[in-house]
N, C-alpha and C positions, 0 to 999 in steps of 0.2 A: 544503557537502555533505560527509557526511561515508560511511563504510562500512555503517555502522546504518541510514539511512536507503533505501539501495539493497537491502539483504538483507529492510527491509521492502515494498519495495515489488514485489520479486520472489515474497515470499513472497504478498503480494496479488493479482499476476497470477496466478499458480497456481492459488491457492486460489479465486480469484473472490468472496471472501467476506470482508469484513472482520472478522469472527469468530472463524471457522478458523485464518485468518490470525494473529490477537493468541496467538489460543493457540498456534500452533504458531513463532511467532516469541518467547514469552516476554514479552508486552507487554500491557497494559490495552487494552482494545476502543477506547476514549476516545480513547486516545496516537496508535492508528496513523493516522487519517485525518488527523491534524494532521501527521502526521510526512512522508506521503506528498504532501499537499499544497505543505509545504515544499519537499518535493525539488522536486515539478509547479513550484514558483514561479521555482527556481533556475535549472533548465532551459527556464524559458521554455513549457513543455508540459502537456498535460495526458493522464491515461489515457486509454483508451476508454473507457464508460460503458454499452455495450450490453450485455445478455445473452447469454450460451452460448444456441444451441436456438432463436433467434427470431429 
């Protein structure tokens, strides 16, 4: 685990959008799900997966 990988995945809760997200973290769309999974893997966890609003 490193510091990159948590700065991504905060960036993804926020943003709720893996998109958003790459852009405003500096990253390819591509990179982040993998990078964030990796953490998910470390940690034993996983995100939430629900939508905002529903």
């Amino acid at each position: 685990m490193d510091l990159r990988q948590i700065e991504f995945f905060v960036v993804v809760a926020q943003e709720l959008n893996f998109t958003r997200a790459a852009v405003l973290a500096h990253v390819s769309q591509s990179g982040l799900p993998s990078s964030v999974r990796s953490l998910e893997r470390e940690l034993g966890t996983r995100r939430s997966t629900g939508r905002r609003g529903r």
